[in-house]
LODO-212501 format. One record per residue (C-alpha): residue in three letters; x, y, z. Coordinates in pm, whole numbers, always signed. Example, Ala and Ser with C-alpha at 12.3 -4.5 7.8 and 13.67 -1.06 7.14 Angstrom:
# LODO-212501
res,u,v,w
Ala,+1230,-450,+780
Ser,+1367,-106,+714
# end
This chain:
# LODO-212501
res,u,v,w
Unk,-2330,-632,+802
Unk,-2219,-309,+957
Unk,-1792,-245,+896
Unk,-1610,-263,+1213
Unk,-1401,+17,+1319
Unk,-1205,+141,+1024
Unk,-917,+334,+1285
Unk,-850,+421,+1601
Unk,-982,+779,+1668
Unk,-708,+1037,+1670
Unk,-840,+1178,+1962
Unk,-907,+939,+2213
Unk,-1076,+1123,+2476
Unk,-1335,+1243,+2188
Unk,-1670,+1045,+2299
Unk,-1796,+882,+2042
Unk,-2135,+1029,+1974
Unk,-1970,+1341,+1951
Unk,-1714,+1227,+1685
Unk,-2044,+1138,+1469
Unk,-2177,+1434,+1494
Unk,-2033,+1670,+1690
Unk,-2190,+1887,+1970
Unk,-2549,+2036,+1819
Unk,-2445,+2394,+1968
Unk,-2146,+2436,+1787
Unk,-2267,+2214,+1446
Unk,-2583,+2423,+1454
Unk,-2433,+2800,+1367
Unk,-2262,+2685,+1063
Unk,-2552,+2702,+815
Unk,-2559,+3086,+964
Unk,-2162,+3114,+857
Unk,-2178,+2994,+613
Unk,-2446,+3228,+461
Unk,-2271,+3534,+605
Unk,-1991,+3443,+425
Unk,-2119,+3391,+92
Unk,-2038,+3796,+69
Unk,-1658,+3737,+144
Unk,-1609,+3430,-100
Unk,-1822,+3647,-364
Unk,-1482,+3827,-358
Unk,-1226,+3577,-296
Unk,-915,+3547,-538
Unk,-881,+3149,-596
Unk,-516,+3089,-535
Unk,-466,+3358,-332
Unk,-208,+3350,-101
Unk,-247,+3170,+229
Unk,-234,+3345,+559
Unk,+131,+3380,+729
Unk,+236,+3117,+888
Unk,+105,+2787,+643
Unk,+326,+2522,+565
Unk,+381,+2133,+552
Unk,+191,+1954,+802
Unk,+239,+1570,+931
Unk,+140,+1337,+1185
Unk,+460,+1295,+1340
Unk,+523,+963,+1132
Unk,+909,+872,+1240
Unk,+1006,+749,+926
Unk,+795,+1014,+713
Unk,+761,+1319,+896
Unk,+597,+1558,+657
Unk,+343,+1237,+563
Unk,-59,+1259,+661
Unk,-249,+1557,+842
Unk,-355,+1626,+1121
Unk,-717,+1783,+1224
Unk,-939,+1544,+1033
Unk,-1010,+1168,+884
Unk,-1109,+1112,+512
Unk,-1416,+978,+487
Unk,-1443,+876,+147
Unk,-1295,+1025,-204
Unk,-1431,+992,-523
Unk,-1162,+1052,-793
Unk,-1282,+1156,-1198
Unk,-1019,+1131,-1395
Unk,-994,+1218,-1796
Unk,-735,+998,-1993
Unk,-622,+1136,-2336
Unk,-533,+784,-2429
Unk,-138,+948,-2448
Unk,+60,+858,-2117
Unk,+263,+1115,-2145
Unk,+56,+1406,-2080
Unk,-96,+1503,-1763
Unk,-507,+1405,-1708
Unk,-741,+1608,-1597
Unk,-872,+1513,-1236
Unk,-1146,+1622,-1000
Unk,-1125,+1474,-663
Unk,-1387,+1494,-402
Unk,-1311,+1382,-76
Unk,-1504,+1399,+204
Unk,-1414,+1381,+617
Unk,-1463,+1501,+953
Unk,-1277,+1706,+1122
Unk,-1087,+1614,+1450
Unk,-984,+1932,+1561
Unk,-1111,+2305,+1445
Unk,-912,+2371,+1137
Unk,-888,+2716,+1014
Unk,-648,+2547,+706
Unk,-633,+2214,+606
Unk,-346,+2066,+462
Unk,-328,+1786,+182
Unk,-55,+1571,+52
Unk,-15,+1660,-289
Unk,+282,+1703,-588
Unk,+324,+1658,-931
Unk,-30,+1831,-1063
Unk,-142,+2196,-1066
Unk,-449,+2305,-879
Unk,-724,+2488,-1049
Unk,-966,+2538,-780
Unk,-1041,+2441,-432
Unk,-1402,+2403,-298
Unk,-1511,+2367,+51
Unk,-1871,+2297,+105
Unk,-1988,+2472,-123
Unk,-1739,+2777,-144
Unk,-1451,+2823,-247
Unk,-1139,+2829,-86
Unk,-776,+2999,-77
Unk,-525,+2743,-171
Unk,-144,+2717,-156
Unk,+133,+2481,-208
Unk,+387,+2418,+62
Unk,+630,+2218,-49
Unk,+407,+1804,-120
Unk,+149,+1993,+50
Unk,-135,+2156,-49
Unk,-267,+2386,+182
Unk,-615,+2531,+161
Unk,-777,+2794,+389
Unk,-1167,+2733,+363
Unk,-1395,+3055,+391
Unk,-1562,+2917,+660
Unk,-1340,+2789,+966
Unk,-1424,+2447,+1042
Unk,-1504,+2320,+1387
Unk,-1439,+2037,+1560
Unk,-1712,+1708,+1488
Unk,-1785,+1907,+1161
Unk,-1845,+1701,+832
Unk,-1661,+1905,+537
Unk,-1670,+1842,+147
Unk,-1356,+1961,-20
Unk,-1337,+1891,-397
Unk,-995,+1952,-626
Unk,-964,+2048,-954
Unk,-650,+1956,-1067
Unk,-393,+1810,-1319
Unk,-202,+1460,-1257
Unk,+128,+1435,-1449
Unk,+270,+1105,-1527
Unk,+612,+1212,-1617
Unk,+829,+961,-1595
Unk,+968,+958,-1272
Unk,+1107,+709,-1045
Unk,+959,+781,-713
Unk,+644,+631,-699
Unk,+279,+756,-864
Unk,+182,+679,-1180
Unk,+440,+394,-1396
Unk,+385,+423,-1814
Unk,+347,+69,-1929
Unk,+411,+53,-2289
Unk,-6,+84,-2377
Unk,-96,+286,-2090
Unk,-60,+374,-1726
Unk,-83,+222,-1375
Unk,-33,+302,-1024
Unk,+290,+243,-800
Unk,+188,+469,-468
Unk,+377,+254,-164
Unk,+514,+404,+43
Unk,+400,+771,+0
Unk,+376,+852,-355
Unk,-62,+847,-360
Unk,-5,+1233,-339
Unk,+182,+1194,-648
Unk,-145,+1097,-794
Unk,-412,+1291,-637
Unk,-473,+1536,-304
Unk,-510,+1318,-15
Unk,-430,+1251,+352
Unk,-131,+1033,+251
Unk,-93,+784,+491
Unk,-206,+432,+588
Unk,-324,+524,+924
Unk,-653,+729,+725
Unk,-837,+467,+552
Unk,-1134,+536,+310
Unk,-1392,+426,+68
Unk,-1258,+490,-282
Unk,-1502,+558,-624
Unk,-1294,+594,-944
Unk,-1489,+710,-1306
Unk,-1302,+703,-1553
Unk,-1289,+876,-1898
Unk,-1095,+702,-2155
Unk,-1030,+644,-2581
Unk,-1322,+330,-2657
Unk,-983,+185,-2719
Unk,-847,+212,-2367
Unk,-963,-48,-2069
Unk,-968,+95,-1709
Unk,-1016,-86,-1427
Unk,-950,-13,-1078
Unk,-976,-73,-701
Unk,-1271,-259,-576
Unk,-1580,-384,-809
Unk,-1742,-167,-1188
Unk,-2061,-4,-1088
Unk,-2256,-53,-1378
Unk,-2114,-105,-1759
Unk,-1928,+167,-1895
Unk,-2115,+445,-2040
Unk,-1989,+536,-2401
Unk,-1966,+892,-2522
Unk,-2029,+1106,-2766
Unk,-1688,+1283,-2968
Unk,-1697,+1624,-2902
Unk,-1578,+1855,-3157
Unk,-1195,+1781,-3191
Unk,-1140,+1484,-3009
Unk,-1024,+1183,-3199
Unk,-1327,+962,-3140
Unk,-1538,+865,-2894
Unk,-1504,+769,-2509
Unk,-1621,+523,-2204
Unk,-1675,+616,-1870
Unk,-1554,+353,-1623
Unk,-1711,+394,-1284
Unk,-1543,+153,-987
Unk,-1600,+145,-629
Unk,-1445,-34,-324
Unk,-1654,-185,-46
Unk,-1384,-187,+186
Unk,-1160,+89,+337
Unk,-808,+142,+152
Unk,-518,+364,+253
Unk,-394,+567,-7
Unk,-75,+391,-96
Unk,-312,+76,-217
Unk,-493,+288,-507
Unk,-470,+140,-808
Unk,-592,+232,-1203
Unk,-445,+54,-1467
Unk,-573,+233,-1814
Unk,-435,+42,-2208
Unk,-512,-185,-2453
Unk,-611,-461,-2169
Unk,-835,-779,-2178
Unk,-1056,-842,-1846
Unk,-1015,-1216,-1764
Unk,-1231,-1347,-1517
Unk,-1360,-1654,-1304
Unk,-1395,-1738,-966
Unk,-1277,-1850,-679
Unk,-1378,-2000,-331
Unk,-1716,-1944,-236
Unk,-1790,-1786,-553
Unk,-1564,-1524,-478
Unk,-1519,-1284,-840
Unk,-1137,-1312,-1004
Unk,-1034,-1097,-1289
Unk,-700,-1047,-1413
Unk,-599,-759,-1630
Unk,-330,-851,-1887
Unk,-196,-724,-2206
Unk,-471,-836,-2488
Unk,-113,-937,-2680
Unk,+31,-1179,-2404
Unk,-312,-1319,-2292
Unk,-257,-1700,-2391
Unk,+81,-1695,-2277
Unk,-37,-1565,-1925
Unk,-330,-1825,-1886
Unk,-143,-2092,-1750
Unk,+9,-1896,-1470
Unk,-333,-1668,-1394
Unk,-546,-1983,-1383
Unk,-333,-2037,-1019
Unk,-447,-1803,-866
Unk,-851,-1974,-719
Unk,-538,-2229,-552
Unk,-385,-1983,-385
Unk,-674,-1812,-242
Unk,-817,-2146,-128
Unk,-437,-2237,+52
Unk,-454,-1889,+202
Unk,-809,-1947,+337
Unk,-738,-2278,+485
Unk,-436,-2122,+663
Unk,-565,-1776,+799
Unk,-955,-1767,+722
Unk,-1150,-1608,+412
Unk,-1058,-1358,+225
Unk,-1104,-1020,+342
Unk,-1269,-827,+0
Unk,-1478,-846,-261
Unk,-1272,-975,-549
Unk,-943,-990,-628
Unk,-686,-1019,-909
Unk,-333,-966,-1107
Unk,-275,-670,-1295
Unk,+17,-735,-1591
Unk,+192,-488,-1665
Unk,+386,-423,-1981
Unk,+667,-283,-1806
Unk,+1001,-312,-1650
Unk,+915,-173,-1304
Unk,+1146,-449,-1120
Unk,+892,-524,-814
Unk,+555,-607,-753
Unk,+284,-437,-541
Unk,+2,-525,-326
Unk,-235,-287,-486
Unk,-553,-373,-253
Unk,-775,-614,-491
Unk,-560,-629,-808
Unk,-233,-666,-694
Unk,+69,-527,-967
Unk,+284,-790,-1149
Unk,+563,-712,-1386
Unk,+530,-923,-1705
Unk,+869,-1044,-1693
Unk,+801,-1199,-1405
Unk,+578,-1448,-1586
Unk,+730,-1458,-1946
Unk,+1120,-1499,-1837
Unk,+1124,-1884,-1876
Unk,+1399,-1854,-1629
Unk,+1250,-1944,-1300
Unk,+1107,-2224,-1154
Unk,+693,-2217,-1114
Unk,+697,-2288,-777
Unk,+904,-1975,-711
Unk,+707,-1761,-963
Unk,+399,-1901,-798
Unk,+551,-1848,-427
Unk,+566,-1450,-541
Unk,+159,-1435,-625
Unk,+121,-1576,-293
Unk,+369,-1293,-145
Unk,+162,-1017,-281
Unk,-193,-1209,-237
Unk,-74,-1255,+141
Unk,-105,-904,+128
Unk,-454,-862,+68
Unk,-466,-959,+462
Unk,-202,-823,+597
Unk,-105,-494,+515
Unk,-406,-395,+315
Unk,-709,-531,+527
Unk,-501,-466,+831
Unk,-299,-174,+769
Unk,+30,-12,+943
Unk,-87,+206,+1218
Unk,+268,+387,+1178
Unk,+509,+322,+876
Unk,+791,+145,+1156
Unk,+492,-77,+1177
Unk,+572,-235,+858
Unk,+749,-533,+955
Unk,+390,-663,+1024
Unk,+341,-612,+652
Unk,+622,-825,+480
Unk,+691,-1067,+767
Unk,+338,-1170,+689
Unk,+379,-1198,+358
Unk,+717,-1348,+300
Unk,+619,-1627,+577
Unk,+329,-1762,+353
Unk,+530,-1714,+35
Unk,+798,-1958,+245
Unk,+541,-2146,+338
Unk,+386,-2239,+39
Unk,+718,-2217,-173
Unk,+802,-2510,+54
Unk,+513,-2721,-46
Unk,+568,-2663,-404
Unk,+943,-2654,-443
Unk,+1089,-2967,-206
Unk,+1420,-2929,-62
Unk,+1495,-2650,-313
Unk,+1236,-2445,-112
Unk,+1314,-2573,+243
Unk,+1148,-2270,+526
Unk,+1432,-2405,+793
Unk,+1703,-2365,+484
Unk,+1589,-2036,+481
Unk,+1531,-1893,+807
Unk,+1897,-2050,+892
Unk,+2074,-1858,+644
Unk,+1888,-1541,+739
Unk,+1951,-1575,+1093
Unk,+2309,-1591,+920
Unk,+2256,-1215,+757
Unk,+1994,-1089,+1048
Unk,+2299,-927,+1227
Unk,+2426,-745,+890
Unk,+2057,-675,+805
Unk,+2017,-484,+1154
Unk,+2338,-290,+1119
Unk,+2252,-194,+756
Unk,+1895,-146,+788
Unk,+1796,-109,+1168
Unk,+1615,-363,+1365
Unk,+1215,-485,+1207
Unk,+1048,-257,+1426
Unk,+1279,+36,+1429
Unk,+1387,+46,+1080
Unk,+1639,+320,+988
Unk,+1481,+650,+816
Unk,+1502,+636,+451
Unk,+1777,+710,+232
Unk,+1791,+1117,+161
Unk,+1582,+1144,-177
Unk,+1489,+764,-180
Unk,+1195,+811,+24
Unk,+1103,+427,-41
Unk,+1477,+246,+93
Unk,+1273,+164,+436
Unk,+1225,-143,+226
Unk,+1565,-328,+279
Unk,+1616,-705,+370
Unk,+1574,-662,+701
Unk,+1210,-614,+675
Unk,+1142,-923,+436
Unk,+1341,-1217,+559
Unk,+1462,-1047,+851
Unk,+1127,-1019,+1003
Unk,+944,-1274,+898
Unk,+1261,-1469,+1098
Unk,+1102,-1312,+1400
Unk,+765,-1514,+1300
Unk,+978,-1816,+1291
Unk,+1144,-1733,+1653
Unk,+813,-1682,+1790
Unk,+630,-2015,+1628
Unk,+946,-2197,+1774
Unk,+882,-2032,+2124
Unk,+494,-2016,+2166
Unk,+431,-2402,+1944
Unk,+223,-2410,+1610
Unk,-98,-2449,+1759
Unk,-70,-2147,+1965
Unk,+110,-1922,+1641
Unk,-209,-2040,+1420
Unk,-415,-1965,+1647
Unk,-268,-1565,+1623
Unk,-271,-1566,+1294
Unk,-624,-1597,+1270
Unk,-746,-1398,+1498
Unk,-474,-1103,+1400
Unk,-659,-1085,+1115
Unk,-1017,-1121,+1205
Unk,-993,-878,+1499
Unk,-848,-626,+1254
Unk,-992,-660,+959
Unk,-1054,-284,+782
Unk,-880,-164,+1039
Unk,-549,-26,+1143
Unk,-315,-193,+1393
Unk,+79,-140,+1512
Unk,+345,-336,+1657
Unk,+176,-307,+2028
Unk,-132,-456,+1938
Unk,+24,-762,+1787
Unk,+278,-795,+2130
Unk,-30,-784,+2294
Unk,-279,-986,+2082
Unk,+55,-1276,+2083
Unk,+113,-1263,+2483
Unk,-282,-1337,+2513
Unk,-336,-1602,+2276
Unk,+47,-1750,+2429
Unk,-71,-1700,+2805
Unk,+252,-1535,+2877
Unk,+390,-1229,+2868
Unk,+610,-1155,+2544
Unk,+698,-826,+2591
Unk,+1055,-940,+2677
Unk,+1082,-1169,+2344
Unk,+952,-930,+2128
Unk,+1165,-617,+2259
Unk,+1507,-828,+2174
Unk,+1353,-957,+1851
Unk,+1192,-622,+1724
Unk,+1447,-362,+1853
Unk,+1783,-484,+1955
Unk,+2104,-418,+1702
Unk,+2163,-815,+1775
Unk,+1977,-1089,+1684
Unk,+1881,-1273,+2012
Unk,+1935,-1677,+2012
Unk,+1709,-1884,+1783
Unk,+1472,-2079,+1986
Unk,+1515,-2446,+1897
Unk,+1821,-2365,+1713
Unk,+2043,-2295,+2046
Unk,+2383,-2367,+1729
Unk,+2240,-2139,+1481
Unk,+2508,-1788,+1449
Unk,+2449,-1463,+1315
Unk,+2748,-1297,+1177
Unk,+2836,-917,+1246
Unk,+2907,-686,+943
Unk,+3236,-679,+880
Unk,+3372,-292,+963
Unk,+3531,-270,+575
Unk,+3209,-371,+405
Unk,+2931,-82,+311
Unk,+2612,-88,+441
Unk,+2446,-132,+114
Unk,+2679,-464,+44
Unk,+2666,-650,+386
Unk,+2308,-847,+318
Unk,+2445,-1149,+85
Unk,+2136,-1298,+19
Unk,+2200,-1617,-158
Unk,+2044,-1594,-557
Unk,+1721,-1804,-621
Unk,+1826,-1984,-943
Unk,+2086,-1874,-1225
Unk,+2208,-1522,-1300
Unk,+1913,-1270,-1225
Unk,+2102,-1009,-1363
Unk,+1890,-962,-1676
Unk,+1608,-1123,-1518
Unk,+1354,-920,-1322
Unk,+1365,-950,-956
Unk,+1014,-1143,-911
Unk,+1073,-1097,-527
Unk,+1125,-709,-489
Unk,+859,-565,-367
Unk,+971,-226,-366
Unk,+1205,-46,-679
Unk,+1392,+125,-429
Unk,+1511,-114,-240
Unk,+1687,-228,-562
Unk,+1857,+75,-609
Unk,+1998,+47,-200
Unk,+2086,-350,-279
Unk,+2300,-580,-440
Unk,+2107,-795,-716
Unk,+2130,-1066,-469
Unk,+1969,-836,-185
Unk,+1715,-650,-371
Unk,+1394,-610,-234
Unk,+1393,-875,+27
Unk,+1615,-1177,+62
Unk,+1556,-1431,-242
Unk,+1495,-1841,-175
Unk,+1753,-2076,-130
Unk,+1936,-2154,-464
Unk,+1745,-2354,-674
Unk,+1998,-2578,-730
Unk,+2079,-2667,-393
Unk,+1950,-2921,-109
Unk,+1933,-2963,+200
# end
């Protein structure tokens, strides 16, 4: 079956057969440029310095300014990257991505940082490249025209220094990949934002000792490799490819001394988990959940949107988890802390697996968009931490004390829709409370105002209508006022972008409470703690490291279960 649309076109009024190929009198001259200037690239200086006038580019994202490019869509990229087995040194990467161009593009920009670039090739020549700032900007030979297919392939270094802004984490037998919200370019040259989908190939050359495994399903077994003079021993190549689109921030590789797990789920859907060969027994018992959870998804919103799926362990104290599209990112201390109930550990798979829907098969159109995201997910981690946890776990408990913190969340953090910018040099602090809890309390108002039936209903077809695509705010409004028979605009404009937290439907005695003047922004959401101390436990429900360096223990990420302890 043919993919539906992967995007909306960037260009509206572009017809459609032209987008595919682009007008035949202006595509058919460029085999005749091209040839005339083979003489000038015979003498171009790789690295040479870009015309006046280059610089960072961006699609005018409100929260991330300098983020994507504009003149073109990625078609596809196909990433080689060569592992020394030491995660400490920078690998050797060529990336090949291929897209059309939108607009005539006498330079094209890229997101791209931490790496130096070696060469640039565009169709077949190569190209004058600069870098602006995260972006890499590269002025091809040949301008490009609008409708024009292009081929531009990167030869470049990835470091994985450790940093703490996203890109590549160091596990303690490896590496793995941490790119939400905008740290893919950390990784590799790309058109860094969710709004550009594409198909993804990864190969892979690693120590025999090293497993890699990454995005989508292995093409093939890996191909071992001869030692060449010097190296230590000898090498696989890993070769993966997704069948689906993925926006950049949902790349994942995860390269150590890993065992593959797998088995399946509904409909004979393919599992594997990557853990730790070490901590493999100890991590059965809590992998072995996850056919369950896809199954309780299914039955809730409809199948699941890709070709496999999985957890990724990692051996390292990143403090979140990440909904890395088909092998979603777990810390191991989430699993091995023997400090938190298993409903509530469980509750977190479901967060990021929740994800696989919405967020990664339907992605943000803008980054304000993101609300769509973690409502989403926190609802059906509510949900089914409800059915596993009793009154501990009770969604009305919850949704009453954040309608308690909504009005702090919104003074600290903006409304859902409209959240503040980030934090100057935390580029990942849109993450606060108010998009967790905060918004998936807007799901709640609007279940309470529309009825279950109808809200189910939504659900379902949000995601079907969507799926590999891209969709904002609007399009949900407009998808809910359908499906409702009445116009929501009004609802959804107090709920999604007013500083106060309208009344909760159903709940006419429910009260938020306004920040108090003396208390920081950072302090004001109290989220109540999940069970005992956390404060040397990881934070199972962060989704997001910055948002732990913005929050309280109590607040970090988004806001934590009802106490354990407690009843209601």
């Amino acid at each position: 079956m043919s993919l539906p649309s992967r995007r909306p076109s960037r260009d509206p009024d572009r017809p459609a057969r032209a987008l595919a190929r682009g007008p035949r009198a202006r595509i058919a001259p460029r085999a005749a440029r091209r040839a005339a200037a083979l003489g000038l690239a015979a003498v171009a200086t790789l690295g040479a310095a870009v015309p006046p006038g280059a610089g960072p580019l961006g699609i005018g994202d409100r929260l991330f300014p300098l983020l994507g490019n504009p003149g073109y869509d990625v078609t596809s990229y196909d990433i080689s990257l060569d592992y020394s087995g030491h995660n400490d040194r920078p690998l050797n990467v060529v990336t090949d991505i291929t897209a059309r161009a939108t607009g005539d593009l006498d330079r094209i920009n890229l997101d791209f940082a931490r790496g130096s670039v070696s060469s640039v090739v565009i169709d077949g020549l190569p190209a004058q490249h600069e870098q602006h700032g995260e972006d890499l900007v590269v002025t091809p030979v040949v301008p490009v025209l609008r409708g024009e297919d292009l081929r531009i392939v990167i030869r470049h270094t990835s470091d994985p220094g450790d940093k703490s802004d996203g890109g590549w984490i160091r596990t303690t037998d490896g590496l793995a990949m941490a790119n939400q919200a905008d740290a893919g370019h950390r990784v590799f040259p790309c058109n860094d934002h969710p709004s550009d989908k594409a198909f993804f190939t990864f190969r892979i050359s690693a120590p025999e000792a090293v497993t890699a495994v990454a995005n989508g399903k292995p093409v093939g077994k890996p191909v071992g490799e001869r030692a060449e003079k010097g190296d230590p021993g000898p090498r696989r190549t890993w070769t993966y490819r997704t069948a689906h689109p993925m926006a950049t921030e949902l790349a994942q590789v995860s390269l150590g001394t890993s065992t593959v797990l797998r088995r399946r789920g509904p409909h004979g859907l393919p599992v594997r988990d990557v853990v730790p060969t070490a901590d493999r027994a100890a991590l059965a018992p809590w992998l072995a959940k996850t056919p369950g959870q896809l199954a309780w998804m299914e039955r809730r919103i409809g199948r699941y949107p890709f070709e496999t799926y999985g957890v990724l362990v990692a051996d390292a104290k990143t403090g979140f988890e990440l909904e890395t599209q088909t092998l979603s990112l777990f810390e191991k201390g989430l699993f091995t802390t023997n400090r938190l109930p298993a409903w509530y550990v469980e509750s977190v798979m479901v967060h990021e697996l929740a994800h696989q829907w919405f967020g990664d098969s339907v992605s943000p159109h803008r980054w304000s968009d993101v609300w769509l995201n973690e409502s989403h997910a926190t609802w059906y981690e509510a949900l089914y931490a409800q059915e596993n946890g009793g009154k501990a776990a009770s969604l009305e408990t919850r949704m009453r004390r954040a309608y308690e913190l909504s009005d702090r969340w919104r003074a600290a953090g903006g409304p859902p829709a409209s959240p503040k910018p980030p934090d100057p040099g935390k580029k990942i602090s849109i993450f606060r409370p108010v998009i967790y809890d905060g918004s998936a309390l807007v799901l709640y108002a609007l279940r309470e105002k529309i009825g279950p039936t109808a809200f189910d209903r939504l659900e379902r077809t949000w995601v079907a209508r969507h799926r590999d695509g891209v969709a904002g705010t609007a399009d949900f409004i407009a998808l809910a006022s359908d499906i409702a028979g009445q116009n929501l605009g009004g609802f959804f404009r107090q709920w999604l972008y007013a500083a106060k937290t309208p009344p909760m439907p159903g709940h006419p005695s429910w009260q938020s409470h306004s920040p108090a003047a003396a208390v920081a922004p950072e302090t004001q959401a109290e989220a109540p703690k999940p069970v005992a101390d956390r404060a040397e436990a990881p934070k199972p429900v962060a989704d997001r490291p910055e948002a732990q360096k913005t929050a309280g223990p109590a607040e970090a990420g988004k806001p934590s279960l009802p106490d354990a302890g407690k009843t209601s």
